[in-house]
C-alpha positions as CSV (number, residue, x, y, z in Angstrom):
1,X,115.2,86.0,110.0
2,X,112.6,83.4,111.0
3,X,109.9,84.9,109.5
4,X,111.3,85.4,105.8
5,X,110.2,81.3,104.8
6,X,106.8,82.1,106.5
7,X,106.5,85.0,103.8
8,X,107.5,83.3,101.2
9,X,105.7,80.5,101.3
10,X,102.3,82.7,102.3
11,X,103.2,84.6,98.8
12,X,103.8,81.6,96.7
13,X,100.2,80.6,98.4
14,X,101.6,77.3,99.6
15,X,100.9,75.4,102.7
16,X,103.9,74.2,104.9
17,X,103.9,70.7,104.7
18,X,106.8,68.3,105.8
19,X,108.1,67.6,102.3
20,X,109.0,71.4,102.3
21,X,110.8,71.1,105.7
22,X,113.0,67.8,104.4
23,X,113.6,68.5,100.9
24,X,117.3,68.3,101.1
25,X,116.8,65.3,102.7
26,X,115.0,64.2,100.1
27,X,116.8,65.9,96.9
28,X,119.9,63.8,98.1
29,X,118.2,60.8,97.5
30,X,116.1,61.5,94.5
31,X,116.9,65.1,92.4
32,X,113.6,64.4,90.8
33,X,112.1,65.0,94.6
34,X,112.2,68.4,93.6
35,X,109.3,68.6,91.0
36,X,106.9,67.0,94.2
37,X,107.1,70.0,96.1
38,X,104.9,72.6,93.9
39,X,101.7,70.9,92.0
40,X,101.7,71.6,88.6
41,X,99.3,74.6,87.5
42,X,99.6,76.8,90.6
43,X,99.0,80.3,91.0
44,X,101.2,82.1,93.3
45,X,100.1,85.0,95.0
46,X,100.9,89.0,94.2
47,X,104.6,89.8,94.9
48,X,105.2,92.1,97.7
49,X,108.6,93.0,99.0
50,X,110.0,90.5,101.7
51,X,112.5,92.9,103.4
52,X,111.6,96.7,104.3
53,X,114.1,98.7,102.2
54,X,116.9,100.2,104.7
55,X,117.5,104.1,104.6
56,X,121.1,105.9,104.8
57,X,120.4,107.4,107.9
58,X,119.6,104.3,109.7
59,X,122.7,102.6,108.4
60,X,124.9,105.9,109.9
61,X,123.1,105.0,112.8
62,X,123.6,100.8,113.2
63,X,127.4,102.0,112.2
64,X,128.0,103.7,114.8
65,X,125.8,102.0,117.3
66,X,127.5,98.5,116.3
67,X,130.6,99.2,114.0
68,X,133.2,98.9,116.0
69,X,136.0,101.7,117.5
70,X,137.1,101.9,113.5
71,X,133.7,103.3,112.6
């Protein structure tokens, strides 16, 4: 799902920076790494869903399409 991070960070209203990228990197070495990644004070954008919901019939259908020979 490459494009769930990109929507995440374009709701939270954040630019990718490289501190984002190696943050577990970083978090290993100091756990107080963590409050440098968010300023203080910011305003995230409006929530919108990430993922489209996914309706019955289109589950009956990737079921059958890619369930198996026990489907």
């Amino acid at each position: 799902m490459p494009s769930f991070s990109a929507k995440v960070y374009e709701q939270m209203a954040i630019k990718r920076e490289l501190k984002h990228e190696t943050a577990i990197q970083a978090l290993q070495k100091d756990s107080n790494a963590f409050f440098g990644l968010v300023a203080g004070g910011h305003v995230i954008g409006d929530p919108q869903p990430i993922f489209r919901e996914i309706k019955e019939a289109e589950a009956e259908q990737w079921k059958k399409a890619f369930g198996g020979r026990d489907q």
